[in-house]
RODO-2510 file (C-alpha; in nm, 4 decimals, decimal comma):
residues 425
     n   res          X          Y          Z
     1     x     0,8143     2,6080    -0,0433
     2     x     0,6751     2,5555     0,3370
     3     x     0,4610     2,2095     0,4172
     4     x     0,3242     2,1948     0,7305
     5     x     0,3377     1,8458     0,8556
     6     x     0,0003     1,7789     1,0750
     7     x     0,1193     1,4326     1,2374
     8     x     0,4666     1,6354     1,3280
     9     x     0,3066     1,9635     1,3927
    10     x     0,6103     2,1577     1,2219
    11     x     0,6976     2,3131     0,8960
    12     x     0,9008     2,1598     0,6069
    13     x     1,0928     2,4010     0,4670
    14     x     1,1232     2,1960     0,1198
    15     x     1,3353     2,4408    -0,1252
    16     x     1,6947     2,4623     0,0522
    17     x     2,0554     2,4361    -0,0906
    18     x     2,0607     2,0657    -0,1248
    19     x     1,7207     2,0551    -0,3517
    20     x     1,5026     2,2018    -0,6120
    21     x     1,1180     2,1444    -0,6877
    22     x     0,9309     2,2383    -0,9538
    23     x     0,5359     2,1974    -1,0448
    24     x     0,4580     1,9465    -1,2815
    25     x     0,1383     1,8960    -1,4869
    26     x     0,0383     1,5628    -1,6408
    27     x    -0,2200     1,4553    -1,8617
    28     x    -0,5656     1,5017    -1,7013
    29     x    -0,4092     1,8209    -1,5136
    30     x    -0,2403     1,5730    -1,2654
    31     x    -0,0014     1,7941    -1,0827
    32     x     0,2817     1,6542    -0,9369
    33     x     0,6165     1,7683    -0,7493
    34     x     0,9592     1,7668    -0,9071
    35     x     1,2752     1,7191    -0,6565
    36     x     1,6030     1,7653    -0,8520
    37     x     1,9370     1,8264    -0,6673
    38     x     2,0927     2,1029    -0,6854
    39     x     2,4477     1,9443    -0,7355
    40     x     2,3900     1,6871    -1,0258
    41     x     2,6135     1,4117    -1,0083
    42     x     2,5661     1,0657    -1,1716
    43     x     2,3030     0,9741    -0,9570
    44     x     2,0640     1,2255    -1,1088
    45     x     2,0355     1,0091    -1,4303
    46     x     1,8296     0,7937    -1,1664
    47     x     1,4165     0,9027    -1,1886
    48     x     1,2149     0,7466    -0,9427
    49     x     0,8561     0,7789    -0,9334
    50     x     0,6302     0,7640    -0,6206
    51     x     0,3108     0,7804    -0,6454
    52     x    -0,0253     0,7033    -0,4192
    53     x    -0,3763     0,7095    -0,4348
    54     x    -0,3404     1,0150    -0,1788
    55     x    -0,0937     1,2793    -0,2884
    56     x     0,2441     1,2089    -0,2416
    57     x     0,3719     1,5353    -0,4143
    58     x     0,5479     1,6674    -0,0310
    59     x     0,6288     1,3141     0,1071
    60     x     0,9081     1,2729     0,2669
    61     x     1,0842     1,0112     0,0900
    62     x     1,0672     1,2518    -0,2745
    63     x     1,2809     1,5114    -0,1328
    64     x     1,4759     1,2409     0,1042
    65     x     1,6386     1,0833    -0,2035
    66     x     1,6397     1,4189    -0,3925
    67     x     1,8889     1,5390    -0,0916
    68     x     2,0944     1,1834    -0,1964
    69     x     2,1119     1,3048    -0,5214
    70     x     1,8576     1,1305    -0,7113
    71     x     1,5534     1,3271    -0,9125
    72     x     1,2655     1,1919    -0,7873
    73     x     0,8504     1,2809    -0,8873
    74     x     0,6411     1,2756    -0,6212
    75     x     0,2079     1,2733    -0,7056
    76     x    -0,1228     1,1389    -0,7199
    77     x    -0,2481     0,8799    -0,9525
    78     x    -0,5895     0,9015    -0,8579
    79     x    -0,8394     0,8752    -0,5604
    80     x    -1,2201     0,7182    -0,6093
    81     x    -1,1215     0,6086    -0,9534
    82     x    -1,0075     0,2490    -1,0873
    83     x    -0,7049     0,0859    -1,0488
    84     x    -0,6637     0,0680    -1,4761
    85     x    -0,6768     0,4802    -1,4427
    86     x    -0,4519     0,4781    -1,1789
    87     x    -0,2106     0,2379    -1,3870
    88     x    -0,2321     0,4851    -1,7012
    89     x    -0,1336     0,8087    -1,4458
    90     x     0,1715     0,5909    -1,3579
    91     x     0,2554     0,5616    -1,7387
    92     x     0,2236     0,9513    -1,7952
    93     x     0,4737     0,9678    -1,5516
    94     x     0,7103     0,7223    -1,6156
    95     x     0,7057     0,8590    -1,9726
    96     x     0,7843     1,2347    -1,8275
    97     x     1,0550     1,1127    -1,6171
    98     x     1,2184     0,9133    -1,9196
    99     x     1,1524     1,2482    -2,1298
   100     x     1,3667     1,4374    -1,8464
   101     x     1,7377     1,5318    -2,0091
   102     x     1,9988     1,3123    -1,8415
   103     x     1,7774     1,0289    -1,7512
   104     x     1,8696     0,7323    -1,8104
   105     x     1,6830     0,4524    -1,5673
   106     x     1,3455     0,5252    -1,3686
   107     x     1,2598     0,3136    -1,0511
   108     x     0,8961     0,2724    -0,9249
   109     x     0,8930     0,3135    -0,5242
   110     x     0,5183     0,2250    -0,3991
   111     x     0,4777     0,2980     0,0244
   112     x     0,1349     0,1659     0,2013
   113     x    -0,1113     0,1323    -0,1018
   114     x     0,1012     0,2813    -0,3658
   115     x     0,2772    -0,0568    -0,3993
   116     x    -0,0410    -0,2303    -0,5431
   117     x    -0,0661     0,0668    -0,8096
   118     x     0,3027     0,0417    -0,8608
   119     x     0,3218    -0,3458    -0,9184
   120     x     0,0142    -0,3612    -1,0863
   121     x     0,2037    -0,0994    -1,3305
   122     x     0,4884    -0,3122    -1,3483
   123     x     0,3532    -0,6286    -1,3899
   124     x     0,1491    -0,5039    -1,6685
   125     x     0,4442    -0,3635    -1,8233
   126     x     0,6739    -0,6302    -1,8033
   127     x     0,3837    -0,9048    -1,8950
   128     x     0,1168    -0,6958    -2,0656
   129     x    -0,2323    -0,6150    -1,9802
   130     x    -0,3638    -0,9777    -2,0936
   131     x    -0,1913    -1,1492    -1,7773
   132     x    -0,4206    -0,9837    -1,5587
   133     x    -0,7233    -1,1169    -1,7280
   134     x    -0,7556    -1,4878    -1,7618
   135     x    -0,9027    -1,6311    -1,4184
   136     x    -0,9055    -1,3212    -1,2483
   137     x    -1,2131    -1,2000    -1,0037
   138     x    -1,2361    -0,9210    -1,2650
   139     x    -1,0222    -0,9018    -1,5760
   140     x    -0,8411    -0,5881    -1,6194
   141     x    -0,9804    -0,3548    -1,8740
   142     x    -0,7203    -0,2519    -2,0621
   143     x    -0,6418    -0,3143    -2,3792
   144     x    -0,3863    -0,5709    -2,4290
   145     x    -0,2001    -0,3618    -2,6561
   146     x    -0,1869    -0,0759    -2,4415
   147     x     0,2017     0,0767    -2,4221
   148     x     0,3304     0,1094    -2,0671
   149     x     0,6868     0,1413    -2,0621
   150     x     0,9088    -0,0976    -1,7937
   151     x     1,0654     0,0746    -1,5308
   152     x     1,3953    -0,0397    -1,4277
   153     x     1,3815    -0,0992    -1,0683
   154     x     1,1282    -0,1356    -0,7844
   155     x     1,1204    -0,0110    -0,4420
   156     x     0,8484    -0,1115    -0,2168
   157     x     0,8627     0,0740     0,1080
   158     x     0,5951    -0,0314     0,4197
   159     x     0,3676    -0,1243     0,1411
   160     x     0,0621    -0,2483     0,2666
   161     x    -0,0588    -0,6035     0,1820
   162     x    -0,2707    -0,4602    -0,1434
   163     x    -0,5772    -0,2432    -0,1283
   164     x    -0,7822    -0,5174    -0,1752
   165     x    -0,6233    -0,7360     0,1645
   166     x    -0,6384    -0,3866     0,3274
   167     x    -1,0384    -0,3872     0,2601
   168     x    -1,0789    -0,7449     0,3900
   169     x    -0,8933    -0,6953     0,6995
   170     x    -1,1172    -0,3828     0,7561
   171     x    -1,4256    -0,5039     0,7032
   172     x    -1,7185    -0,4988     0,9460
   173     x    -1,8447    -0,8495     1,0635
   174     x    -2,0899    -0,6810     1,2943
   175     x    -2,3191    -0,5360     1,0054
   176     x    -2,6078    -0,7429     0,9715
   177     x    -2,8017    -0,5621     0,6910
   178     x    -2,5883    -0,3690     0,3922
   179     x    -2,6161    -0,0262     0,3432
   180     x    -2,6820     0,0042     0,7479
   181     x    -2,4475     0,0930     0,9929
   182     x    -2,6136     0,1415     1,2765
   183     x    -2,7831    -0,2560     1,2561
   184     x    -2,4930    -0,4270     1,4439
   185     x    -2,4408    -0,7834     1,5811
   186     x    -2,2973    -0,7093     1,9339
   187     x    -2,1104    -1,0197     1,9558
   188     x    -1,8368    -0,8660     1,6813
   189     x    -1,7595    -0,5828     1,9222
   190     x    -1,4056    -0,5030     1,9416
   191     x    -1,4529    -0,2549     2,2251
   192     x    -1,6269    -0,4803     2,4279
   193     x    -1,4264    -0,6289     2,7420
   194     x    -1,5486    -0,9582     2,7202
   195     x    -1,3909    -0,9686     2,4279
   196     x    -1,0728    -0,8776     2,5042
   197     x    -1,0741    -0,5137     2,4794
   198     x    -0,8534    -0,3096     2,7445
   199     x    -0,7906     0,1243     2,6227
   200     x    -0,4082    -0,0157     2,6541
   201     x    -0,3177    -0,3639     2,6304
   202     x    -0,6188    -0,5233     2,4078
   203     x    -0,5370    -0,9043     2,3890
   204     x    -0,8417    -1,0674     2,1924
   205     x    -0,9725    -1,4122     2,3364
   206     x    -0,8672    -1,6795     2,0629
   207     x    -1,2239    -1,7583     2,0411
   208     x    -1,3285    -1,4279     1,9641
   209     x    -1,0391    -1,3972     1,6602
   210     x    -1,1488    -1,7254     1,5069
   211     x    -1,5421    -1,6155     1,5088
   212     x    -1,4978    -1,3004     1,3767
   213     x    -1,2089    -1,3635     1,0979
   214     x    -1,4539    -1,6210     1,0048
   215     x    -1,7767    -1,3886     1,0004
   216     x    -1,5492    -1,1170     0,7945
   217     x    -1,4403    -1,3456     0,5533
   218     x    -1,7907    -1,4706     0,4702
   219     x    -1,9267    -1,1217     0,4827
   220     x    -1,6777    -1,0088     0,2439
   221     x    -1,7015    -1,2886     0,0682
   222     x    -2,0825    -1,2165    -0,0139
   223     x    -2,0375    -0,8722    -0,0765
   224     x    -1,7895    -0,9315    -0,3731
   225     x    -2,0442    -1,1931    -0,4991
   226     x    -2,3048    -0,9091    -0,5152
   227     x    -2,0764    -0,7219    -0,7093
   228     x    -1,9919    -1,0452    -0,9402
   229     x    -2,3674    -1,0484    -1,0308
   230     x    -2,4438    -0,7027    -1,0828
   231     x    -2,1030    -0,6433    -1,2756
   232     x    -2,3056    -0,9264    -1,5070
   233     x    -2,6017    -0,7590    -1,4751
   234     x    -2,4996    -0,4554    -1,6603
   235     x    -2,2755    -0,6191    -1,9529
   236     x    -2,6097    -0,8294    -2,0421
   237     x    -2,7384    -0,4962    -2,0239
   238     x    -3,0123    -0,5705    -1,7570
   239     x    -2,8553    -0,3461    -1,5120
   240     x    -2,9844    -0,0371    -1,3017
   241     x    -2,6934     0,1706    -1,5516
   242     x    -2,5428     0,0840    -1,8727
   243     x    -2,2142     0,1072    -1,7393
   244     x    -2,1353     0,1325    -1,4046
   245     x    -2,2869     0,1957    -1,0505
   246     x    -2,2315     0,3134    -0,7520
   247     x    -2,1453     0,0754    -0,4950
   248     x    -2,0790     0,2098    -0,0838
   249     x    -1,9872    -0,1108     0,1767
   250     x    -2,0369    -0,0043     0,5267
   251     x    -1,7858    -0,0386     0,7047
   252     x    -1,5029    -0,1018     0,4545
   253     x    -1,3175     0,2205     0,4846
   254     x    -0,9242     0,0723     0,4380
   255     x    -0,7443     0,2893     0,6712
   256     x    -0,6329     0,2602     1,0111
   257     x    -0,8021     0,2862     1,2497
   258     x    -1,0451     0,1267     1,0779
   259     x    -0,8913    -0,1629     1,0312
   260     x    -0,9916    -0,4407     1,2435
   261     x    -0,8383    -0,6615     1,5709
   262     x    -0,4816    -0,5440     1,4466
   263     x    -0,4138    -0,2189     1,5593
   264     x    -0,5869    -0,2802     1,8574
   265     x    -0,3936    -0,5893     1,9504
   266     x    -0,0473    -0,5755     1,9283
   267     x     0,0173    -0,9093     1,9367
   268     x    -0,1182    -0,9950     1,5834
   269     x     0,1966    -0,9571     1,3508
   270     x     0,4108    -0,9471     1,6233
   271     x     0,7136    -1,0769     1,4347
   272     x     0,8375    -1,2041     1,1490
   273     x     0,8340    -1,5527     1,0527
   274     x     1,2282    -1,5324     0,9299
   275     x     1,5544    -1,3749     0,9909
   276     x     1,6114    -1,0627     0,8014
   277     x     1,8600    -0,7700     0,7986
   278     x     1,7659    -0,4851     1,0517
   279     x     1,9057    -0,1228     1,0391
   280     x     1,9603     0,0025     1,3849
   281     x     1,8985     0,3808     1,4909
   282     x     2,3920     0,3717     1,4732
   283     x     2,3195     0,2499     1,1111
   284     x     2,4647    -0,1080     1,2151
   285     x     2,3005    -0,4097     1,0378
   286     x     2,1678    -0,7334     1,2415
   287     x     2,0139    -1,0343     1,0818
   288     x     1,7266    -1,1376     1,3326
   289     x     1,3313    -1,2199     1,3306
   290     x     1,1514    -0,8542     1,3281
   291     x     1,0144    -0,7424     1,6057
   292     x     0,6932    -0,5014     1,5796
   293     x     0,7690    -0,2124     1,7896
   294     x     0,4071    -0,0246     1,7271
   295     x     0,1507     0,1136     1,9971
   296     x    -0,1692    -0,0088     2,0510
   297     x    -0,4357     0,2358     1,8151
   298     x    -0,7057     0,4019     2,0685
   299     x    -0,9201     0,6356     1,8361
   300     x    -1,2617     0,4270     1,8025
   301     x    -1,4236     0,3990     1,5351
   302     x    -1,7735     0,2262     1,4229
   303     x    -1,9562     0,1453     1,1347
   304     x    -2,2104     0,3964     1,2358
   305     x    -2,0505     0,6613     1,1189
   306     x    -2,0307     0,7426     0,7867
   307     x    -1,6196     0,8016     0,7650
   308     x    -1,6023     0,4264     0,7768
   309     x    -1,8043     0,3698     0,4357
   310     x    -1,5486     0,2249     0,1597
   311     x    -1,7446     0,4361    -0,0803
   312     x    -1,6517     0,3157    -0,4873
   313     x    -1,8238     0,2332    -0,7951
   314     x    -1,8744    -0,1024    -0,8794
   315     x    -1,6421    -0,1446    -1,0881
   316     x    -1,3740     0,0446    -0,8738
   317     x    -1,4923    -0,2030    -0,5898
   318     x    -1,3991    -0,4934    -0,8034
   319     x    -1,1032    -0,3482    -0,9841
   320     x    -0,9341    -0,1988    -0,6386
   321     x    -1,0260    -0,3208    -0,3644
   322     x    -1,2096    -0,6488    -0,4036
   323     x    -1,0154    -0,9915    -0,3166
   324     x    -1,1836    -1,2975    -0,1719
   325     x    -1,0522    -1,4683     0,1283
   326     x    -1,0483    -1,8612     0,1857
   327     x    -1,1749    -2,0941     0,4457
   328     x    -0,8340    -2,0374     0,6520
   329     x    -0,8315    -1,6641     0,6409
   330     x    -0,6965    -1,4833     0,9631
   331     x    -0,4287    -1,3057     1,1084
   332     x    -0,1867    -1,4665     1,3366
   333     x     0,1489    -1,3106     1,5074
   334     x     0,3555    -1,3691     1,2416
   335     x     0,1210    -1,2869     0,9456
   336     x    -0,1733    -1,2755     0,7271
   337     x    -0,3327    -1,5986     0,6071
   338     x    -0,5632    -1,7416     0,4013
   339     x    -0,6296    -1,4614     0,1125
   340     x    -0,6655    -1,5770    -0,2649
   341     x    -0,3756    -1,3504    -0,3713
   342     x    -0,3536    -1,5045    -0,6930
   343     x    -0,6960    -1,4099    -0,9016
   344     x    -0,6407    -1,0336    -0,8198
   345     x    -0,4360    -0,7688    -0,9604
   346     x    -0,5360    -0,5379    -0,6390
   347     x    -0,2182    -0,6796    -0,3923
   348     x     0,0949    -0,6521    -0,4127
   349     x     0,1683    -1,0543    -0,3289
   350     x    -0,0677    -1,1312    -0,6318
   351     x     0,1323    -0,9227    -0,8641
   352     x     0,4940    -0,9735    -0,7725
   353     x     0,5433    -1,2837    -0,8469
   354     x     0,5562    -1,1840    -1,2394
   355     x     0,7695    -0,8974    -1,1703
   356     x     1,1553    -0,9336    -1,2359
   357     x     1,3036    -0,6264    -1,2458
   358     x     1,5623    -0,5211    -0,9553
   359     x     1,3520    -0,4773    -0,6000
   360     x     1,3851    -0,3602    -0,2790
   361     x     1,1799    -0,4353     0,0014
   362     x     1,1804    -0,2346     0,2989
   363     x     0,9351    -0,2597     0,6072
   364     x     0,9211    -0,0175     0,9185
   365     x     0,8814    -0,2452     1,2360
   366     x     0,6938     0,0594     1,4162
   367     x     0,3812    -0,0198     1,1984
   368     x     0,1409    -0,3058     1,1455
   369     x     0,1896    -0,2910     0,7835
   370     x     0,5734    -0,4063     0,7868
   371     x     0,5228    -0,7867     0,7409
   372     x     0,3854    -0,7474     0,3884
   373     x     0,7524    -0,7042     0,2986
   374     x     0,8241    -1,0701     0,3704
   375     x     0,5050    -1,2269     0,1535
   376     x     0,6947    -0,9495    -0,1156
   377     x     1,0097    -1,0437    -0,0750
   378     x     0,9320    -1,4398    -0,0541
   379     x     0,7103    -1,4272    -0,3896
   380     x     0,9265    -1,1874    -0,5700
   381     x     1,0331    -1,3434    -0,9145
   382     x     1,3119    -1,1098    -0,9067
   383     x     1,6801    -1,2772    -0,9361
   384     x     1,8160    -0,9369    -0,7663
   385     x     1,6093    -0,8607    -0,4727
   386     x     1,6954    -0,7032    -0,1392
   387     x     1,4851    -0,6940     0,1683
   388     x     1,5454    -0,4700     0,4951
   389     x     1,3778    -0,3425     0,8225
   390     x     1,3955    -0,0042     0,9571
   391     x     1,4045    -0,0369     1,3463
   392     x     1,1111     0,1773     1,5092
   393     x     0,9912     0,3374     1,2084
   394     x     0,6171     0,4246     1,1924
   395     x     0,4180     0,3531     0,8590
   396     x     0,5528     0,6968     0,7564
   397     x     0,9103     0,6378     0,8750
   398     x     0,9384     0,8717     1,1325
   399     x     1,0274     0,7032     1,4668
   400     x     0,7252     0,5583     1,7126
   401     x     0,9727     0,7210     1,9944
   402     x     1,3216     0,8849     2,0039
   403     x     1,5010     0,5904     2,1364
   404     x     1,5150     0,4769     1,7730
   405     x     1,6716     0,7840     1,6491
   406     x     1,6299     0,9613     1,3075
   407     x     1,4610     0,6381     1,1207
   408     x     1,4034     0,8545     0,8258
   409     x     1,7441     0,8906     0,7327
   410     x     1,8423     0,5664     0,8287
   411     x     1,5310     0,4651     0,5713
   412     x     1,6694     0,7199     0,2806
   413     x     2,0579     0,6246     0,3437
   414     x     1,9750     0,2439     0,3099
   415     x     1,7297     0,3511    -0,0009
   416     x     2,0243     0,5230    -0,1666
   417     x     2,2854     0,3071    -0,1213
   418     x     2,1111     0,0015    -0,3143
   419     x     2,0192     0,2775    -0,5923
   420     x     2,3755     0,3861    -0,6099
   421     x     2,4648    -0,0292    -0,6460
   422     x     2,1904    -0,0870    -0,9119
   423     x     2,2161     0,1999    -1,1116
   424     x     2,4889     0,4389    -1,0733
   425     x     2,7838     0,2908    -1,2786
***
C-alpha cells in the first residue's frame, strides 16, 4: 500500500517484508488499519490500539511498532461526534484486538488529542462510567453499567493537554459579539507589533499575556455557561430542540495555528519544570530539564475566517471540548496554569489520576505540546509509570531539523523496549 505523506512530501511504501496490513471494519463501518509482522515472535501477543479523532489508520507509529514486532490497529474513533461515541469506538476495538488469535494483552497509545479519548476510555474502564458523573461540568452519558473492557497498558505519546485545555488555549479574546468573527477588539491582536509581534522572534509584552489570558478565560468561561443553560433548557424541555443543538464558537478551532500566544512565542513552555530522561539523536539517555526545541508558527490566522470556527453540537461542546479555567489561568515558560482539570472528563490531567494500569509518557521537545507529559506523568495514579523526551521531535515525531537525527526511531525503539519489559515474558 503507498501513503503519500503531505508534511514530508514523499511516499510510504507501507506493505514491505518486515509488515503486513489488512482492512478492518468495526461496528458503525469504522474502518481501521491492521499492522501485523510478518515474523511473529512473542511480542505479537502484544495489541495496541491507537486511535484519534482524525484517522490514524497510516500513522507512523502503527506500522513503527508493527516493524518491532508488535500488532498494532491504527483508526478513527470519530470526528464532530461526542466524546461517549468516541469512548464506545475505542471499546469495539479493544474487543477486536482481544478477539485476535494469539493476543494476550492490549495497550492503549493516545498522541495529541487521542490521549483524552484514550484515558477517558480507560478511566471509565477501570472505574466505570459513574466516576465521570458526580460534580462534573457535564456528567457522562453512559450508562453506568456499560461493559468496556481494561486495557493493560497505556502509552501516551505528545498528547496534548485534553481537547478541552486545547479549546481554551485557542480561544479568541478579541471577539466581542458570538457568532461574529469579523467584530474584533483590536487590543487582543497577536499580530500587532505593539504587542509584541515580530514574523520571527514574537516575544509578547507581559502586560499583554496577563490581559489577554485573562479576557480568554472569562470569554470562555461565559461561553460554557451558555451552554450550561441551554443544556438545561432542553432537558426541562423548553429548548429550541428536544435533544440537542447545534452550537459553532468563533474562533475556537483547537488546532495549531490556531492556537493562541504559544506557537507564536517560543518562550511560553520553554522548559520543563523538572529533570527527566532525554533520548538523544546516538540513542544515549540524559536526565536534565527539557528544553523546547520548536520554531516560531508564521501561518496567520483570524477569527474572520470561517476555518477557525470550533463547530460542535451542544452537547459535543460540553462533552469534548468544554473545561472552565480559574482566576489564575495562563501559560508561563514552564507550563499551563490555572485550568479546573478536575470536573472534566475532556483532559488527559483530569482523567489520569484514576488510571493505574502500566503508562508511558513520552513528549517530543520539537513541539509545544510536549509539557503535558509532565502534568501526566506527575498525576498519574499508576505505581509503574515511565516518562521520556524525544530530543527534536516535532508533534508528529519527525525531527524539527536533521541535527537531531531519525527521532522517529529513536521514539519507536524507546516505545518498544518498555513494551518488551511490561509485557513480553
Amino acid at each position: 500500500m503507498l501513503i503519500y505523506d503531505r508534511t514530508k512530501q514523499t511516499i510510504i511504501r507501507t506493505d514491505n517484508d518486515k509488515v503486513k496490513d489488512t482492512c478492518v471494519v468495526l461496528p458503525g463501518n469504522n474502518k481501521c488499519t491492521l499492522y501485523e509482522p510478518a515474523d511473529r515472535d512473542e511480542r505479537a501477543k502484544v495489541g495496541i490500539l491507537l486511535m484519534h479523532e482524525a484517522d490514524y489508520s497510516f500513522f507512523a507509529m502503527a506500522r513503527g511498532l508493527a516493524e518491532r514486532g508488535f500488532v498494532t490497529l491504527g483508526g478513527s474513533a470519530g470526528q464532530r461526534t461526542s466524546l461517549e461515541k468516541q469512548m464506545l469506538a475505542v471499546r469495539d476495538a479493544v474487543l477486536f484486538l482481544k478477539a485476535l488469535p494469539g493476543i494476550e494483552h492490549v495497550v492503549l497509545m493516545g498522541h495529541s488529542g487521542g490521549a483524552t479519548i484514550m484515558t477517558a476510555y480507560q478511566r471509565a474502564a477501570e472505574n466505570g462510567p459513574a466516576s465521570m458523573k458526580e460534580n462534573m461540568l457535564y456528567a457522562c452519558t453512559l450508562k453506568d453499567d456499560e461493559v468496556l473492557p481494561k486495557a493493560d497498558g497505556l502509552m501516551l505519546i505528545d498528547a496534548n493537554y485534553g481537547n478541552g485545555a486545547m479549546t481554551l488555549l485557542s480561544i479568541d479574546p478579541a471577539v466581542s459579539e458570538e457568532g461574529n468573527g469579523m467584530d474584533l477588539d483590536h487590543r487582543f491582536d497577536i499580530y500587532a507589533a505593539d504587542n509584541g509581534y515580530r514574523e520571527e522572534d514574537t516575544v509578547y509584552a507581559e502586560d499583554f499575556r496577563r490581559m489577554y489570558y485573562k479576557a480568554q478565560a472569562e470569554r470562555n468561561n461565559r461561553i460554557i455557561d451558555a451552554a450550561v443553560k441551554e443544556l438545561a433548557r432542553i432537558e426541562s424541555g423548553n429548548g429550541r430542540y428536544r435533544d440537542d443543538m447545534p452550537y459553532p464558537v468563533t474562533g475556537a478551532a483547537q488546532i495549531a495555528p490556531c492556537n493562541k500566544l504559544i506557537p507564536q512565542d517560543i518562550t511560553l513552555l520553554a522548559h520543563s519544570r523538572h529533570p527527566y530522561p532525554l533520548i538523544h539523536r546516538d540513542g544515549t539517555v540524559t536526565e536534565e530539564i527539557i528544553y523546547c526545541h520548536r520554531r516560531p508558527q508564521t501561518r496567520k490566522t483570524t477569527s474572520g475566517s470561517y476555518f477557525t470556527v470550533r463547530n460542535l453540537s451542544l452537547r459535543e461542546f460540553l462533552s469534548g471540548a468544554a473545561v472552565r479555567a480559574n482566576e489564575d489561568y495562563h501559560v508561563g515558560a514552564d507550563g499551563v496554569y490555572g485550568i479546573d482539570w478536575d470536573h472534566t472528563f475532556n483532559c488527559g490531567p483530569g482523567n489520569i489520576p484514576y488510571i493505574h494500569c502500566p503508562s508511558l509518557f513520552m513528549g517530543m521537545s520539537g513541539g509545544y505540546e510536549y509539557l503535558a507529559a509532565e502534568y501526566l506523568y506527575e498525576r498519574s495514579a499508576a505505581a509503574d509509570k515511565e516518562i521520556a523526551f524525544t530530543e527534536g521531535a516535532t508533534h508528529n515525531i519527525y525531527p524539527v531539523s536533521a541535527e537531531f537525527g531519525d527521532t522517529e526511531s529513536l521514539t519507536f525503539d524507546h516505545q518498544a523496549d518498555w513494551l518488551t519489559r511490561h509485557f513480553v515474558k
